[in-house]
N, C-alpha and C positions, 0 to 999 in steps of 0.2 A: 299769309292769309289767316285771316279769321279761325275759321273754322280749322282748327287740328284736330285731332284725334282724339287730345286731352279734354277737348271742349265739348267736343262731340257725345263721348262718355262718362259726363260727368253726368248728367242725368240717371242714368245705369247705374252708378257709384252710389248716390244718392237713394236709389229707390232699393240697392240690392244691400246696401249697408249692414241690415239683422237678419237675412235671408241663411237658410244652413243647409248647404248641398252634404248630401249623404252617398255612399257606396256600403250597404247594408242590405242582406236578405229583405224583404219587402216584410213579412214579418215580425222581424226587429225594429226596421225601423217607424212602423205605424206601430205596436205599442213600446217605440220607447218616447215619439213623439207627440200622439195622440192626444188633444184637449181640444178644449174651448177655441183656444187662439192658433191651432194649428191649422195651415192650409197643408195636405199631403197630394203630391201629382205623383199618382203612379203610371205608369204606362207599358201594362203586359203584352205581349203579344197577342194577336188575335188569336183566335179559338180555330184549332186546323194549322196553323203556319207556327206550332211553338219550334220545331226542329230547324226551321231557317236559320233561326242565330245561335241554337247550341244542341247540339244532340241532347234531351234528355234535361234541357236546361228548366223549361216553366209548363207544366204538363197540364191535364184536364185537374189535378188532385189541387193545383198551388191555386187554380183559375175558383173554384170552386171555397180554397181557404181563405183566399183575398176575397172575394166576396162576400164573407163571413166577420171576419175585419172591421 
């Protein structure tokens, strides 16, 4: 059939081509990428649930410095 997987994802291929996935303190990596041409998605946890996914991991201090950012 037509439709493989390959065909299916070429579109994705195509649009994710100069896209640059990071694993960086949030921090680091908004000023090591930050300009004009940079889109940044961060995605903290909500405000009240930082302890759900790590003890002690993204607090009121980090919420408050990303903001700042």
């Amino acid at each position: 059939m037509a439709n493989t997987v390959d065909t299916l994802l070429l579109p994705f291929r195509d649009r994710l081509r100069h896209v640059q996935i990071e694993n960086l303190e949030y921090d680091d990596c908004i000023q090591r990428y930050e300009g004009p041409e940079a889109l940044i998605y961060a995605d903290p946890p909500y405000v009240g649930t930082e302890n759900v996914y790590a003890e002690g991991g993204f607090g009121e201090a980090d919420h408050r410095r990303l903001a700042e950012l």
